[in-house]
Structure formats: structure tokens, C-alpha cells
N, C-alpha and C positions, 0 to 999 in steps of 0.2 A: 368555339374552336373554328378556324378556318375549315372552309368545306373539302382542300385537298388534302385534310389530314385524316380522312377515313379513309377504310380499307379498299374501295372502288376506283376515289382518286375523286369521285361524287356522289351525291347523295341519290339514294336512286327515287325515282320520279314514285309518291305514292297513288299518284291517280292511276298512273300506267300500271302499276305492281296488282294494285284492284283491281283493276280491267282482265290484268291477265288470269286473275286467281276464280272469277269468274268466270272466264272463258274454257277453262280447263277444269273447273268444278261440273257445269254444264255440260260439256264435252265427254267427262270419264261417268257422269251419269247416266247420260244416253248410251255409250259403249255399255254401261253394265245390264242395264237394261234389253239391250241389241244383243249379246250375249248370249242372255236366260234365254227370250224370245225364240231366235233362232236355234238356240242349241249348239249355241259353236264355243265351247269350251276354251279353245286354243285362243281368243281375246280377251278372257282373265287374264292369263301373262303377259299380254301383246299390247293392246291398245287400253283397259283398262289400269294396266300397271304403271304404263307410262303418264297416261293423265292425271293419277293421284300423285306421281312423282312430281310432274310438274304445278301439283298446287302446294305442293308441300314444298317446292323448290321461292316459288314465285311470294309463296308467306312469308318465307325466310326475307328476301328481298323486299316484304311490307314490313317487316317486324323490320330491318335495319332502316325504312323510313323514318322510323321513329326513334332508331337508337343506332345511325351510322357508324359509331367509335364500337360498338359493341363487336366482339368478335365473335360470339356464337353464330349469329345467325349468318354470319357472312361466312363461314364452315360449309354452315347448312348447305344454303344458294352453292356456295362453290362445288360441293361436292353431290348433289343431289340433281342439279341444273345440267349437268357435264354429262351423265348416263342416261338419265331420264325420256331421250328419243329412243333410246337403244331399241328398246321393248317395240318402236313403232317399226326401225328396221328390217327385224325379225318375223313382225307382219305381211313385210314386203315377203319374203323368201314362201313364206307359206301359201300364200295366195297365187305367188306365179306358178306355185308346185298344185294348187288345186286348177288354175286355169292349163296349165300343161296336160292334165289328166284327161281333160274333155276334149281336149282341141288334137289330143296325138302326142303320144308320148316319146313316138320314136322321132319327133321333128329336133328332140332335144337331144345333148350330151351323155346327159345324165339323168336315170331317171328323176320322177318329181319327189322320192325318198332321198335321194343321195343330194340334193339340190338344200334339199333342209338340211339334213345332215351337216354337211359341209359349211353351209354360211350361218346355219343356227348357231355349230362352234365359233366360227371365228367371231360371230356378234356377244356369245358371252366371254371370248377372250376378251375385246376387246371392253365390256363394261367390264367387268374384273380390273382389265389395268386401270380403265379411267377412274374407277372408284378408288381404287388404290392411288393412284396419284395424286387425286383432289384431296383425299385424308391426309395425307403427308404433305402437301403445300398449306394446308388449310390451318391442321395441328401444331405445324409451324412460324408460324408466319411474323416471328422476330429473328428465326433463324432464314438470314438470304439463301444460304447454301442450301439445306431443307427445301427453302420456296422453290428453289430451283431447279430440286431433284425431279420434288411431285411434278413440277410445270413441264420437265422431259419424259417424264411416263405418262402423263396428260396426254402428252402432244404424240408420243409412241402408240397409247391408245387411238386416237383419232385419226391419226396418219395409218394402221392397221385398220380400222373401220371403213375408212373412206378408199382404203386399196380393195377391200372383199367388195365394197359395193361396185367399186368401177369392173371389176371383174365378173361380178352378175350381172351388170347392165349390159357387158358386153355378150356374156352367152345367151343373156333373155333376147335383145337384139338379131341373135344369131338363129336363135329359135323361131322369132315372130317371121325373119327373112325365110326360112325353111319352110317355116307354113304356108306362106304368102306364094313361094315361088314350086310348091310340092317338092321339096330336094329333101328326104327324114335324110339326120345324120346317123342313123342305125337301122339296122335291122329289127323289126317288131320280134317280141318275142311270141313264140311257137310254143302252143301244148306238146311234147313229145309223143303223148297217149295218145291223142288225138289220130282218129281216122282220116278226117280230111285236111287239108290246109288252107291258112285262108290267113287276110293282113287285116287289121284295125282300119277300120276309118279312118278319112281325115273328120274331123269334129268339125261344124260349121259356127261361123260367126254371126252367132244371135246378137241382138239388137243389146240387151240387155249384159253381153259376153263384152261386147266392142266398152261398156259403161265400165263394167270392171277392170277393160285392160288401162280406160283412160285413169280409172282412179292410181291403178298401178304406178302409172308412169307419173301422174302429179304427186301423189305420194313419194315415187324417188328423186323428181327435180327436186321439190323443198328440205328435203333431206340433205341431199347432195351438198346443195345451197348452205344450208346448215353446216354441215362438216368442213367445208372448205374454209368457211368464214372460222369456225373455233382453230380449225391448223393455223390459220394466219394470225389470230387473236394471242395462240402459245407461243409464234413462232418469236414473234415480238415483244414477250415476255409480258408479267405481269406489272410493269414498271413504262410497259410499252403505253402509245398514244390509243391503238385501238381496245383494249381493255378497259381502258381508264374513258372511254369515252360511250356513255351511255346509249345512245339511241341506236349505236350499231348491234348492240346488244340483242334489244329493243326489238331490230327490223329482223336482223338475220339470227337470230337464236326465237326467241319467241315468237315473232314473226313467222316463220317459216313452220316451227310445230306446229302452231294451231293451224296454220295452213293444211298441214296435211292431216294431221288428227280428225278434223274436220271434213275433211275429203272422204276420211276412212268415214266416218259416221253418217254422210250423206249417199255415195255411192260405194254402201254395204256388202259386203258378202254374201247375207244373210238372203238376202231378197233378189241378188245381180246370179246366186248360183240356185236360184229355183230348180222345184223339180220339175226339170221342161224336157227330159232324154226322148220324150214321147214327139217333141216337136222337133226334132234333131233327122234333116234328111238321111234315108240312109244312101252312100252311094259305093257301088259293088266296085271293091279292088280285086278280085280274085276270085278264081272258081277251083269246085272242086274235083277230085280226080273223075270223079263220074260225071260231069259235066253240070252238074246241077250246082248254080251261083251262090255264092255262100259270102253271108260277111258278117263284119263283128262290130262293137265301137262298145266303150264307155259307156258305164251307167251314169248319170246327170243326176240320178235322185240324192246326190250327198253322203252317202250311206257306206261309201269306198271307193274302192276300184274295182270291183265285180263285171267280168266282161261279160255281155249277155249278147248271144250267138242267133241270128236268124237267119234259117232258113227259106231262100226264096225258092220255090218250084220253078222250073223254066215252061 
């Protein structure tokens, strides 16, 4: 059978499909393992979930090496490839919400609970729709109008994903400006019971803090990168030239995951949020009513947000 009579428009490259099934096999091992280690629970659903996703997505697309007319498997890929970063997104929001903790929580909008809150929903609205999408283009796919439907709740999904994330990179942005220039956009919160008064630290930038915010930030370009490329990949339809054309696939969907999956697995959480609160200058915002300097900051040991109060004698 002619090669543009399967479902891609081409057969997908099997060297590359292995490469990639390897790469995200190794990848979501190491997260499982980084996981237990560290004790961070919250990349089971995050960077674990996402790397089985994508070996399972990337099989689909070996197993159509071998059998391009097949339509199972090209379901699979369609509908498993499409959500599969999500889970790495959702990592992003957790992470700036643990780096906001240490560095000042009032530099931010919101605190680092309502920061997950907020973009944790909209990242499972948005796999929700895209899963639902890709099942009904995919289920379809002798019905055009069907194909068509899924391909706009596809692209509703992804154009919603990719609006939450421009929206947090702007108030992450607005935060790291805040820290950098000392402007908090709130007022820290105040014990009411509390005898004396006194304001949180600003949190200092350790060596190994600056690691995490870089990982942060290349974790959200490759993303980005990602989402932008599948909007235009939908926009174009599945009949379009960039869908049907392999290697952009290739660079900016796979490409780009392991980019940053891998970012996540090399500059870790686990190790970049040590227990270091002990090496954390303290430096005095405010005194108390009896004149005796008093200040507060974050606890760094991982263990919450527990403020732990010291008093300096003058």
C-alpha cells in the first residue's frame, strides 16, 4: 500500500519511536526511584505519570511501525501523546508554590496554596478535554465531521493549557521581579494572638535555590514550545501538512518532553530543596514593641510551612 495511505500521512520512523520509548522508560524510572528516595509523593502523579504515559504513547507509534494501516494503535499515540505532558505542567505549578515558600510568600499574589489550586484545576480541565478530544477524533476516524469535532476540543484543550501557563509565567515573572526589586505584593500575614509583631524574611538565594528556579524556567520553555507547536499542528487540521509531517512531531512534541522531563530528573527537587533553613541568613525586617529585634522566615527542612520565630537579644 502506498505510504500516504496510513493514518499519519507516513510511516512513523521505527528507530526514532525506540529511541524515544527508551528515553522515557529511563526517564520515568529514575523519577520513581527520585520519588521513594526523597519522599516527594506529589511526582507519582507529576513526572512519573507523565513518563509511563509517554512510553505507552511512543509504543503505540512502534507498534504502528510495524503495522501503519492499523488503527488501534494510532488511537493509542493520538489520544495518549496529546495529555501525556500535562502531569509534567502541573509539576511546574507545585514547585514554584515550594520555591515561593522559602524565598517570601508575600513577594506573591497568591499564596503558594491558591497557586496550585488554581492552575492544578485548570491543567486537569484541560487533560480532561484533550483526552476527550483525541477519543472522539481517534474513535472516529472514517467519520470527517467526528474527526473534526475531537480536532476542536483537542485544540480547546491546548489553547486552554497554553493560556493557564502564559498566565503563570506572567505572575511567576511578577513574583521573581518582586523579590529581586524587595516590592511584596501583600501584606505578610500576622499572628493576631501574637504579643509582638514582626514580618517574614526575605528568603535568600542559595546556590542550589538559583538550580531549581533554572530548572523551573527550562521545564516551562520546552513546554511552552510544546503547546504552541500542537495549537498550530490542530489548527491546521489533521489533513493539514504539519501533522502529516513527521519530524516536527519528532523535534517539538517529543523533542521538547524529554527536554524537560529530564531537566526535571537532573535538577531535582529532592536534592535542590535540602534541609539547609540552618544556612539561610537571617536578616531583621522589624522590631518589637519592646524594642527587642525579632524575626521570622520559613522553615527549609520540607516538612511544611511551619514559621519558626527567633529571637535576637539586642
Amino acid at each position: 500500500m502506498p505510504q500516504q495511505q496510513s493514518f499519519y500521512g507516513y510511516v512513523p520512523d521505527r528507530d526514532i519511536c525506540l529511541i524515544f520509548v527508551v528515553l522515557f522508560s529511563i526517564s520515568a524510572a529514575v523519577h520513581l526511584l527520585e520519588a521513594v528516595y526523597w519522599r516527594m509523593s506529589w511526582l507519582f502523579a507529576t513526572a512519573v505519570f507523565s513518563g509511563v504515559a509517554e512510553v505507552l504513547g511512543w509504543s503505540a507509534r512502534l507498534w504502528s511501525s510495524y503495522s501503519p494501516f492499523d488503527q488501534d494503535p494510532y488511537i493509542m499515540q493520538l489520544c495518549v501523546t496529546i495529555i501525556a505532558p500535562s502531569p509534567l505542567v502541573a509539576a511546574l505549578f507545585i514547585m514554584f508554590g515550594r520555591i515561593a515558600e522559602r524565598l517570601g510568600e508575600h513577594y506573591g499574589r497568591l499564596s503558594p496554596a491558591w497557586y496550585s489550586i488554581i492552575f492544578l484545576s485548570c491543567d486537569i480541565i484541560s487533560l480532561v478535554t484533550q483526552g476527550v478530544g483525541g477519543g472522539i477524533a481517534g474513535s472516529s476516524i472514517d467519520d470527517q465531521t467526528q474527526v473534526d469535532l475531537g480536532g476542536n476540543i483537542m485544540l480547546a484543550g491546548i489553547i486552554f493549557q497554553l493560556t493557564s501557563i502564559t498566565i503563570f509565567v506572567i505572575l511567576m515573572g511578577e513574583y521573581f521581579f518582586r523579590y529581586l526589586t524587595e516590592k511584596p505584593a501583600r501584606k505578610p500575614k500576622k499572628d493576631p494572638t501574637a504579643e509582638e509583631t514582626y514580618v517574614p524574611i526575605r528568603g535568600i538565594l542559595t546556590k542550589k535555590m538559583k538550580l531549581l528556579i533554572l530548572s523551573l524556567l527550562l521545564m516551562t520553555f520546552f513546554l511552552v514550545i510544546r503547546s504552541v507547536y500542537r495549537m498550530i499542528e490542530l489548527i491546521d487540521g489533521f489533513s493539514g501538512k504539519i501533522i502529516q509531517t513527521e519530524i516536527y512531531f519528532n523535534i517539538f512534541d517529543g523533542g521538547m518532553v524529554v527536554c524537560a522531563i529530564y531537566t526535571l530528573n537532573i535538577l531535582h527537587p529532592g536534592w535542590l530543596l535540602e534541609r539547609v533553613y540552618g544556612d539561610v541568613p537571617m536578616v531583621l525586617r522589624d522590631a518589637s514593641p519592646d524594642s527587642s529585634p525579632r524575626v521570622s522566615f520559613l522553615s527549609l527542612n520540607g516538612k511544611g510551612r511551619d514559621q519558626v520565630d527567633i529571637a535576637v537579644a539586642e
